[in-house]
ROMI-271656 format. One record per atom (N, C-alpha, C, O, CB): residue number from 1; residue in one letter; atom name; x, y, z. Coordinates in nm, 2 decimals. Glycine has a CB too. Layout:
GUBA   n res atom   east  north     up
GUBA NUM   a   CA      X      Y      Z
...
% end
This chain:
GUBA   n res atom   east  north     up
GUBA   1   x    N  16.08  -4.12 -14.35
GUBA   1   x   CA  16.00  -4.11 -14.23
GUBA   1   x    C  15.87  -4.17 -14.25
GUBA   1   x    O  15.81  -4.15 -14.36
GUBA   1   x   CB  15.99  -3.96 -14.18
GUBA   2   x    N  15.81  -4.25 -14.16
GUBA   2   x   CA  15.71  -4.29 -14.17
GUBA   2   x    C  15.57  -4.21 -14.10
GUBA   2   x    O  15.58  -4.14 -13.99
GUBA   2   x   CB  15.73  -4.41 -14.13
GUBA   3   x    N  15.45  -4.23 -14.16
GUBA   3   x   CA  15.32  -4.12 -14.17
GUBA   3   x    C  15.23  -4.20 -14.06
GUBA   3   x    O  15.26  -4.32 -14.03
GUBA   3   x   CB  15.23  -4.10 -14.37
GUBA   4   x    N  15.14  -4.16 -14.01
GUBA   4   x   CA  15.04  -4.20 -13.97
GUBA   4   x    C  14.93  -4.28 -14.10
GUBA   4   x    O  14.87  -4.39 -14.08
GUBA   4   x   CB  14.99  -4.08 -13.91
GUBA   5   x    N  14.94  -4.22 -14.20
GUBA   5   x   CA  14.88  -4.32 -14.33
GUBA   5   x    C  14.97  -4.44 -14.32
GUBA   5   x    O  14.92  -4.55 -14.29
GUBA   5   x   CB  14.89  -4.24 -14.51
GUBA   6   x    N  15.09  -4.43 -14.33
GUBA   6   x   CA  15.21  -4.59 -14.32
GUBA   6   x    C  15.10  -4.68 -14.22
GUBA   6   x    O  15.04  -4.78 -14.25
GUBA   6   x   CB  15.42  -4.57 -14.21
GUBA   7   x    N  15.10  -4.61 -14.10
GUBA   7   x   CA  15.07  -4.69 -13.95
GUBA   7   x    C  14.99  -4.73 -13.99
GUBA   7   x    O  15.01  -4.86 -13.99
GUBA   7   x   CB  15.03  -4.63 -13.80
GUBA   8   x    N  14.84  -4.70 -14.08
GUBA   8   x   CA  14.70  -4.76 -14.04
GUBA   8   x    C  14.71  -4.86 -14.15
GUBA   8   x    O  14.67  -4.97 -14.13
GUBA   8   x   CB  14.56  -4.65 -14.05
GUBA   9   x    N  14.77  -4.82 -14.29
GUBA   9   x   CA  14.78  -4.94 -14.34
GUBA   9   x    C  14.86  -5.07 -14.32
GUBA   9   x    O  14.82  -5.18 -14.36
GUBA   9   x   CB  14.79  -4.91 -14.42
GUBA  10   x    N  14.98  -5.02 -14.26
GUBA  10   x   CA  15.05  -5.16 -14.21
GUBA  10   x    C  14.94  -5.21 -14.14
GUBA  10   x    O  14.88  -5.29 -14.22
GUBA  10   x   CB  15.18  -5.16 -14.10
GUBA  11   x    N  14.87  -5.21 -14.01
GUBA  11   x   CA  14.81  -5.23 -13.88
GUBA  11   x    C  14.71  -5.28 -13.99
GUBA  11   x    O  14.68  -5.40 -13.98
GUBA  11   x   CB  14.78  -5.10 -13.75
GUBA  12   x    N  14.65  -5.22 -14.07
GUBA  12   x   CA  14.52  -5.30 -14.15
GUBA  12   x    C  14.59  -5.42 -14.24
GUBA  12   x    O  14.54  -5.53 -14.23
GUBA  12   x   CB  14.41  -5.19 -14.28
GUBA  13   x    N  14.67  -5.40 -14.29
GUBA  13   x   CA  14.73  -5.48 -14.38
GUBA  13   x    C  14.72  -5.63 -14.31
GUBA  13   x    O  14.68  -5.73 -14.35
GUBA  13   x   CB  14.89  -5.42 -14.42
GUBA  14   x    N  14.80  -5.60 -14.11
GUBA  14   x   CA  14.84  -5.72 -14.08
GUBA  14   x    C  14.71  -5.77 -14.05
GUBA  14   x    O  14.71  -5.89 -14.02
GUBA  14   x   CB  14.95  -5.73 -13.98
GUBA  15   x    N  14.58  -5.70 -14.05
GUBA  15   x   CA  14.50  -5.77 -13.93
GUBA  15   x    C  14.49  -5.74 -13.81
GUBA  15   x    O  14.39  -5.80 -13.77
GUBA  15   x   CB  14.53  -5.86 -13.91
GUBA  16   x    N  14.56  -5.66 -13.73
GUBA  16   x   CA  14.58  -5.64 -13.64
GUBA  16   x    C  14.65  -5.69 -13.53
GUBA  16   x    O  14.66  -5.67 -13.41
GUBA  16   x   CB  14.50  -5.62 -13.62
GUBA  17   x    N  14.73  -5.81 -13.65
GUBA  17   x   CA  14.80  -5.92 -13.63
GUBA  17   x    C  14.96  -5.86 -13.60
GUBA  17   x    O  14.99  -5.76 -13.67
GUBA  17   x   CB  14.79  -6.01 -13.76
GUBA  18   x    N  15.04  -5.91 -13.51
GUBA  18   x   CA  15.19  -5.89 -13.52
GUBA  18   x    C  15.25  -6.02 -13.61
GUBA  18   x    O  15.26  -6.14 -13.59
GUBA  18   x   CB  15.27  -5.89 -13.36
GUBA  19   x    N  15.31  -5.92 -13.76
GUBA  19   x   CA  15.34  -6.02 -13.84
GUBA  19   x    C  15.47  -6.12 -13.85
GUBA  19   x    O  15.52  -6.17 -13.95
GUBA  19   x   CB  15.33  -5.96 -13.94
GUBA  20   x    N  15.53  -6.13 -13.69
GUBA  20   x   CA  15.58  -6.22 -13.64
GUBA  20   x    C  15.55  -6.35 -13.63
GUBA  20   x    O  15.59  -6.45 -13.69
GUBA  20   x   CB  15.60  -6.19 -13.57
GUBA  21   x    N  15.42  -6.31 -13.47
GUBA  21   x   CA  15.39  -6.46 -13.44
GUBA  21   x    C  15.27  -6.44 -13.50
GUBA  21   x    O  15.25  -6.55 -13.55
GUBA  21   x   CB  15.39  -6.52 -13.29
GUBA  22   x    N  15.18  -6.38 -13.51
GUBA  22   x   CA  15.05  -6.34 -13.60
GUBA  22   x    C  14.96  -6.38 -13.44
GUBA  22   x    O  14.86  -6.46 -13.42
GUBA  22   x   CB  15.02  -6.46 -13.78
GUBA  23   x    N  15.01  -6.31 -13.35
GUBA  23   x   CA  14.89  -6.27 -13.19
GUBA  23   x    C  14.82  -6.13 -13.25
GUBA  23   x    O  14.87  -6.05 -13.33
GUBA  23   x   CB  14.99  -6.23 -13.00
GUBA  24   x    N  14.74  -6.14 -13.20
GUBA  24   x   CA  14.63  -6.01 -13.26
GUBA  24   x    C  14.68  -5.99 -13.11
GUBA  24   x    O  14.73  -6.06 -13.02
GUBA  24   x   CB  14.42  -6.04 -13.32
GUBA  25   x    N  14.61  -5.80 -13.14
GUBA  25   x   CA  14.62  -5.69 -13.04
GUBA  25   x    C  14.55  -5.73 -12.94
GUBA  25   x    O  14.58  -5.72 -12.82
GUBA  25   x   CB  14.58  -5.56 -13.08
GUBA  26   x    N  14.47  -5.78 -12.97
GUBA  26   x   CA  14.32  -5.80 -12.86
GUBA  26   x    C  14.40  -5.91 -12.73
GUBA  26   x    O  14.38  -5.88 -12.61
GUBA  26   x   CB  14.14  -5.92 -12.97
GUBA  27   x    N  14.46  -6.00 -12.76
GUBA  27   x   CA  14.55  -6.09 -12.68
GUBA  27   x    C  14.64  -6.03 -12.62
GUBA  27   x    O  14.72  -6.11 -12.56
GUBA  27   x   CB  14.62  -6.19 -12.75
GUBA  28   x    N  14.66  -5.91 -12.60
GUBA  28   x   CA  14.81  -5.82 -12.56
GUBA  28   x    C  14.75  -5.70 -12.55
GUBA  28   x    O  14.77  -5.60 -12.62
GUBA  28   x   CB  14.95  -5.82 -12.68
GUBA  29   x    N  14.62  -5.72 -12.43
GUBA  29   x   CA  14.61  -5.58 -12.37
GUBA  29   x    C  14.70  -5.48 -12.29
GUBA  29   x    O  14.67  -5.36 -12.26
GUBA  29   x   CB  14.52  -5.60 -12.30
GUBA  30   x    N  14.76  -5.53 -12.29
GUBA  30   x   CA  14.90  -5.49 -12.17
GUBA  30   x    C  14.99  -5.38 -12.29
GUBA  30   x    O  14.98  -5.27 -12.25
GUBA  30   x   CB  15.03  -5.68 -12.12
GUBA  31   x    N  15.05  -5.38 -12.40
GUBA  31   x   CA  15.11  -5.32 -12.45
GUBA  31   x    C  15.06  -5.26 -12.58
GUBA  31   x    O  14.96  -5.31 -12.64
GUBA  31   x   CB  15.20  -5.37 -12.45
GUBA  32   x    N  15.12  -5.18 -12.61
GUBA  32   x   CA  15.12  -5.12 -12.76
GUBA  32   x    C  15.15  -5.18 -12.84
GUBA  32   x    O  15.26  -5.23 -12.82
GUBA  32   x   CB  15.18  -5.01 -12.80
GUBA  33   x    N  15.09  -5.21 -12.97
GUBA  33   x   CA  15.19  -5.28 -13.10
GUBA  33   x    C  15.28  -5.22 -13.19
GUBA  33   x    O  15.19  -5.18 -13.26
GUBA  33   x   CB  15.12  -5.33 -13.19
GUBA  34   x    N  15.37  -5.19 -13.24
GUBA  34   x   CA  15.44  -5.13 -13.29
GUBA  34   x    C  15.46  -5.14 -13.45
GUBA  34   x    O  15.46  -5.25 -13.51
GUBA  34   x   CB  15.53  -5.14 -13.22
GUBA  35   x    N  15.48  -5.01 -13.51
GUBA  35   x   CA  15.53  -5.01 -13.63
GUBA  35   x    C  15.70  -5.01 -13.68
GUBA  35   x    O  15.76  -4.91 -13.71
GUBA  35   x   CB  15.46  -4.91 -13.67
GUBA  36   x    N  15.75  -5.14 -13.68
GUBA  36   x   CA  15.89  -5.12 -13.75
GUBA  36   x    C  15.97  -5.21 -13.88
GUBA  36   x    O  15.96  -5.32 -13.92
GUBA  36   x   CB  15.97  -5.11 -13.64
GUBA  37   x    N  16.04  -5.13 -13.89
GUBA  37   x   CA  16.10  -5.15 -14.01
GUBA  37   x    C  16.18  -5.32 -13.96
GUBA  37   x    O  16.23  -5.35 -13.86
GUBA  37   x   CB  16.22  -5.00 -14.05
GUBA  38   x    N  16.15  -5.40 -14.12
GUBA  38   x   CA  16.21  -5.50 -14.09
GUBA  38   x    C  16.36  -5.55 -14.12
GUBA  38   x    O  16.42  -5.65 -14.10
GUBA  38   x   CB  16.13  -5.57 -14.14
GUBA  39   x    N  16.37  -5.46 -14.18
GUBA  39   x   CA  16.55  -5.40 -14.19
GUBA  39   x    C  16.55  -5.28 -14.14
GUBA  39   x    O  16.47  -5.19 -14.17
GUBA  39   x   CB  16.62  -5.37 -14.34
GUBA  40   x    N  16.65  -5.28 -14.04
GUBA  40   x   CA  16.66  -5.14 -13.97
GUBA  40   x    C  16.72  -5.03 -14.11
GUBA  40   x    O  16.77  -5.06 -14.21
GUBA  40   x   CB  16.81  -5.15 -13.82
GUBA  41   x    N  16.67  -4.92 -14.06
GUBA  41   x   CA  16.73  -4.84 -14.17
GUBA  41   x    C  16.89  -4.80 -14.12
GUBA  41   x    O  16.96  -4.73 -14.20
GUBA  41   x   CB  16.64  -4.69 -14.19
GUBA  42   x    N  16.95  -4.84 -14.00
GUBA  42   x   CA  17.09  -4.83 -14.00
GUBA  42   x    C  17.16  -4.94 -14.13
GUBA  42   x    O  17.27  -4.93 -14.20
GUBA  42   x   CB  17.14  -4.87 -13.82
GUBA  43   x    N  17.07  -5.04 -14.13
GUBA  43   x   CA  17.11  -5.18 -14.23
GUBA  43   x    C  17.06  -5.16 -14.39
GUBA  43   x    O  17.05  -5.26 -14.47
GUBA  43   x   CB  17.01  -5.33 -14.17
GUBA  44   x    N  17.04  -5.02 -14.43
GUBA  44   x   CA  16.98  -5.00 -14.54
GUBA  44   x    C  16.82  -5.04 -14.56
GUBA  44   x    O  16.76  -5.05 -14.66
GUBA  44   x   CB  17.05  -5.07 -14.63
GUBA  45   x    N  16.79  -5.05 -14.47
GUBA  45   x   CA  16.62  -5.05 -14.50
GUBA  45   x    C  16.57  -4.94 -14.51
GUBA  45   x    O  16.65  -4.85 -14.46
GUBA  45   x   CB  16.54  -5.10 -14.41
GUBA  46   x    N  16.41  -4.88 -14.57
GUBA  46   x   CA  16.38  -4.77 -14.61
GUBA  46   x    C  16.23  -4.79 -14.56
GUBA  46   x    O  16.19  -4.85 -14.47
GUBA  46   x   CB  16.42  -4.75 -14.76
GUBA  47   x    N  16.19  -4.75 -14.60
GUBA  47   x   CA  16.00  -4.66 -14.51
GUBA  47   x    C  15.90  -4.71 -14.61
GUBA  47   x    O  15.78  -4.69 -14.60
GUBA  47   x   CB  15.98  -4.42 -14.52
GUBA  48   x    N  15.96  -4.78 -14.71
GUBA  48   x   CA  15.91  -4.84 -14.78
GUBA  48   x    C  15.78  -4.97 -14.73
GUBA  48   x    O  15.80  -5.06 -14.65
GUBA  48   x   CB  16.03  -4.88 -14.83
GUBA  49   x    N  15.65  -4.94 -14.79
GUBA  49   x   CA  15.53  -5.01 -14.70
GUBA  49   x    C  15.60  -5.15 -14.67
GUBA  49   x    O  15.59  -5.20 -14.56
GUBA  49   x   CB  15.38  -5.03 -14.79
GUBA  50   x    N  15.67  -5.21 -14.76
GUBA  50   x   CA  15.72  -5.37 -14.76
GUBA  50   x    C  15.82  -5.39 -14.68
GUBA  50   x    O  15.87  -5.51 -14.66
GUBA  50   x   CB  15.77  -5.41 -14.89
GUBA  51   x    N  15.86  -5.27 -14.60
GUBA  51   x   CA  15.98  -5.31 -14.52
GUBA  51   x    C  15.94  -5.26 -14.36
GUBA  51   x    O  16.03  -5.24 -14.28
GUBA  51   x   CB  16.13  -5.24 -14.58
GUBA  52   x    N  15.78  -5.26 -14.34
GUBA  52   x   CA  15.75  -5.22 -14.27
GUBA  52   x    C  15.67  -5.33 -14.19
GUBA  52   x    O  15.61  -5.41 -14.26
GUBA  52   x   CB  15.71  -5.12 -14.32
GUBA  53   x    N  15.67  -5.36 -14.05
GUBA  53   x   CA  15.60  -5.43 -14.00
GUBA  53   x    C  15.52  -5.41 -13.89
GUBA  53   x    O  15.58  -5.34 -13.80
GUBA  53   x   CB  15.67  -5.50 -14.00
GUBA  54   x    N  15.41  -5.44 -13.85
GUBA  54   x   CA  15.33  -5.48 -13.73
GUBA  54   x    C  15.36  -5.55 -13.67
GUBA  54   x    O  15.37  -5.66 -13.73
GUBA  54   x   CB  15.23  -5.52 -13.73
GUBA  55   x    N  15.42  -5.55 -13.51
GUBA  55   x   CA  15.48  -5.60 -13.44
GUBA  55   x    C  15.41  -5.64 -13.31
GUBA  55   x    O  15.33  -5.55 -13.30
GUBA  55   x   CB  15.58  -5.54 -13.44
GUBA  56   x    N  15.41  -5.66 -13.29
GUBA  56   x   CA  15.39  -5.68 -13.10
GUBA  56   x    C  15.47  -5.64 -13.01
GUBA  56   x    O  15.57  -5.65 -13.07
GUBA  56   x   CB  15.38  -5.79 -13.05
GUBA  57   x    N  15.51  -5.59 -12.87
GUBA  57   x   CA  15.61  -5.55 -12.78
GUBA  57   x    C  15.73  -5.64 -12.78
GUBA  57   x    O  15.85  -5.61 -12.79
GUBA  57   x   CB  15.56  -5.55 -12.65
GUBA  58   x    N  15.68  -5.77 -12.77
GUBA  58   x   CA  15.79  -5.89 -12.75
GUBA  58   x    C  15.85  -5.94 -12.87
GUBA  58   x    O  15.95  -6.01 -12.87
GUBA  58   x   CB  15.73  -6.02 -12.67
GUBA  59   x    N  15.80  -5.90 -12.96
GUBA  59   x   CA  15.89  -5.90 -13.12
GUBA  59   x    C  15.94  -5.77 -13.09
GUBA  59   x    O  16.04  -5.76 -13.02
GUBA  59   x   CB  15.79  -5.91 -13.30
GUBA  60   x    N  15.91  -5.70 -13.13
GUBA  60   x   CA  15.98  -5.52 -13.15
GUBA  60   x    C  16.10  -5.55 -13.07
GUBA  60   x    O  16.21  -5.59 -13.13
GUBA  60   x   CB  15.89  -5.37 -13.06
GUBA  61   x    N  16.08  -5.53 -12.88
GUBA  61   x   CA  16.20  -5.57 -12.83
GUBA  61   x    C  16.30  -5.63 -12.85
GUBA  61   x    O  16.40  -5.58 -12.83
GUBA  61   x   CB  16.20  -5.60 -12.77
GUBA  62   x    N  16.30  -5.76 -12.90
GUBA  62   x   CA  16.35  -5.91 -12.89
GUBA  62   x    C  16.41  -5.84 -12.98
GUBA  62   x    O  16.51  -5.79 -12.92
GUBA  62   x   CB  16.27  -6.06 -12.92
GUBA  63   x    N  16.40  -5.80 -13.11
GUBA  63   x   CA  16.45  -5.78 -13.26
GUBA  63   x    C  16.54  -5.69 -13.28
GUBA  63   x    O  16.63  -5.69 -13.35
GUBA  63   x   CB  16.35  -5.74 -13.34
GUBA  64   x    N  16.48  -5.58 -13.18
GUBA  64   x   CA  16.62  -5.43 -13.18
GUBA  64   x    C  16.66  -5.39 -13.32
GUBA  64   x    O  16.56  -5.38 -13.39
GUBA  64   x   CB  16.82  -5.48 -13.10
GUBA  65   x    N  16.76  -5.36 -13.37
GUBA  65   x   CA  16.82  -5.33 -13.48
GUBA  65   x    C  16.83  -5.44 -13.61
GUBA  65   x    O  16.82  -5.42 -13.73
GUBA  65   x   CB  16.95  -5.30 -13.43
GUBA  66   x    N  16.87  -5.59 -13.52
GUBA  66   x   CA  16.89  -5.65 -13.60
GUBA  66   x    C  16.84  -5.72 -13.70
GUBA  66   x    O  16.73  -5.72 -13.73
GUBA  66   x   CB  16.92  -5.68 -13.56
GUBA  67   x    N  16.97  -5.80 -13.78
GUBA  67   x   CA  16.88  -5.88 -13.90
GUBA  67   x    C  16.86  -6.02 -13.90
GUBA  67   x    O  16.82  -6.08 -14.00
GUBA  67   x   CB  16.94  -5.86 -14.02
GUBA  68   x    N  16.88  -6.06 -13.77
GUBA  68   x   CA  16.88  -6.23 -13.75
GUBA  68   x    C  16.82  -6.24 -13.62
GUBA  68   x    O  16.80  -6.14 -13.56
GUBA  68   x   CB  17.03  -6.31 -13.75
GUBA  69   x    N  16.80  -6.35 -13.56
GUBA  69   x   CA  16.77  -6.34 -13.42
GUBA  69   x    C  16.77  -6.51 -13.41
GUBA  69   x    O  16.78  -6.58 -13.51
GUBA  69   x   CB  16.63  -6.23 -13.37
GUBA  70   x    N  16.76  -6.55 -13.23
GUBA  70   x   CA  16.80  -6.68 -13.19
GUBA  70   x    C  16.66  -6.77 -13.26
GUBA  70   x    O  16.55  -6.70 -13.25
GUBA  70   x   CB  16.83  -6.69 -13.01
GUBA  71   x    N  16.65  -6.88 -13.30
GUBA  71   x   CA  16.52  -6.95 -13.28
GUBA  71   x    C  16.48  -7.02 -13.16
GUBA  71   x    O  16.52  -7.13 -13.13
GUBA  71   x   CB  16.51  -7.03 -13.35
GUBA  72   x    N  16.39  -6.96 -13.09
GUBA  72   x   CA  16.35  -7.05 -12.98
GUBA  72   x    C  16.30  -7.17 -13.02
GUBA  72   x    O  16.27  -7.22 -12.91
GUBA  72   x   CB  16.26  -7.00 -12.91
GUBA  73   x    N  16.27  -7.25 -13.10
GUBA  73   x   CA  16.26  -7.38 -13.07
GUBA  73   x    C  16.43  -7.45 -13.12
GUBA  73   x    O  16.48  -7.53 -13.04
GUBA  73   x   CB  16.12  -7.45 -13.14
GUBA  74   x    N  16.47  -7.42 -13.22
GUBA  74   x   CA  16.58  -7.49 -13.28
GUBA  74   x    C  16.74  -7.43 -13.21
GUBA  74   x    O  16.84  -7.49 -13.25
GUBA  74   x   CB  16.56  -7.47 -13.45
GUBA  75   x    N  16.74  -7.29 -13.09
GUBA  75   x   CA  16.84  -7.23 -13.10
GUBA  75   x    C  16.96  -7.21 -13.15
GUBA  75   x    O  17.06  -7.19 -13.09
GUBA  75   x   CB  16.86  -7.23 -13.06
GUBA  76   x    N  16.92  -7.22 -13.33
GUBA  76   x   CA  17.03  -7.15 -13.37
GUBA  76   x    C  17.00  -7.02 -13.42
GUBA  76   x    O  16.88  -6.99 -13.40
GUBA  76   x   CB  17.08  -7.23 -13.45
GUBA  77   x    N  17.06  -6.94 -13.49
GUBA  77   x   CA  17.04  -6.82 -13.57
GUBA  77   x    C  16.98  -6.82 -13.66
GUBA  77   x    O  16.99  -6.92 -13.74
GUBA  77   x   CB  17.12  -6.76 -13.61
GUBA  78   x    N  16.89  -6.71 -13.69
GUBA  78   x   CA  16.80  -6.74 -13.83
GUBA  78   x    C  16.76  -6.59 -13.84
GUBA  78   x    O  16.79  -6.50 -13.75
GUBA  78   x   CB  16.64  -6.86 -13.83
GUBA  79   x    N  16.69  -6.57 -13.98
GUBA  79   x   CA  16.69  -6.45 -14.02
GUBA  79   x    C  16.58  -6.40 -13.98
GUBA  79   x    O  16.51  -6.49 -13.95
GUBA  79   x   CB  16.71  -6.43 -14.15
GUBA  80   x    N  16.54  -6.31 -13.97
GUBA  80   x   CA  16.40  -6.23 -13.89
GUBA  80   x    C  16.34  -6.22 -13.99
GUBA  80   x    O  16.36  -6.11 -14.05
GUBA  80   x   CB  16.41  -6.09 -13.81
GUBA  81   x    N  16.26  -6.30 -14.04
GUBA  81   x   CA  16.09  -6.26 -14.18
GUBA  81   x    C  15.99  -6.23 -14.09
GUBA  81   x    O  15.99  -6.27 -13.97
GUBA  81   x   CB  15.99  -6.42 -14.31
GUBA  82   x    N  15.90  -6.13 -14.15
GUBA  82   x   CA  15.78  -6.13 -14.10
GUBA  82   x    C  15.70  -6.23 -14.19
GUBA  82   x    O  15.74  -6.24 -14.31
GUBA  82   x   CB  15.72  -6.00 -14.10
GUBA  83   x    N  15.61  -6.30 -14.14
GUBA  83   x   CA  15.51  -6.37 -14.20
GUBA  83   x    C  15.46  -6.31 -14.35
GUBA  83   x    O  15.42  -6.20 -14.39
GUBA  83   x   CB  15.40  -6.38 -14.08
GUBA  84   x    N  15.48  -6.43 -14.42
GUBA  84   x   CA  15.48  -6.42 -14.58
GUBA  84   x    C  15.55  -6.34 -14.69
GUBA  84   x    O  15.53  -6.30 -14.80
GUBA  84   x   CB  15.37  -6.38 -14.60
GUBA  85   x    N  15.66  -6.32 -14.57
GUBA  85   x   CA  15.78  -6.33 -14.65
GUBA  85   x    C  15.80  -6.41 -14.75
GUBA  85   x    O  15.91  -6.41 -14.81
GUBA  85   x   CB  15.88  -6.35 -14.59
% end
């Protein structure tokens, strides 16, 4: 399970950045940013700081459970990294 200590250091870690597209919070007054796992833990991922990400609404959503997702410019499938993977 993840702590409120997890939250602040992911969220500092990223910058305040969603380590997707790397949009800062400040650009996305409209929603909350989210803390989640970049392997779902249904997929064996764990709470582990490294498998943890700063997201934004429209990553979080988009991403759900899974471990791949479409590329919008190239549409094919590709694996979901957070930046500096």
């Amino acid at each position: 399970m993840t702590t409120a200590a997890d939250r602040r250091f992911v969220r500092q870690r990223a910058g305040r950045r969603c380590e997707y597209r790397r949009m800062h919070e400040d650009d996305e007054p409209f929603f909350a940013f989210h803390l989640e796992h970049v392997i779902a833990r249904q997929h064996g991922g764990t709470d582990e700081l490294d498998n943890l990400a700063w997201s934004c609404h429209g990553c979080n959503e988009s991403k759900g459970p899974n471990l791949a997702s479409v590329d919008e410019v190239s549409g094919r499938a590709t694996q979901r990294l957070k930046v500096g993977s």
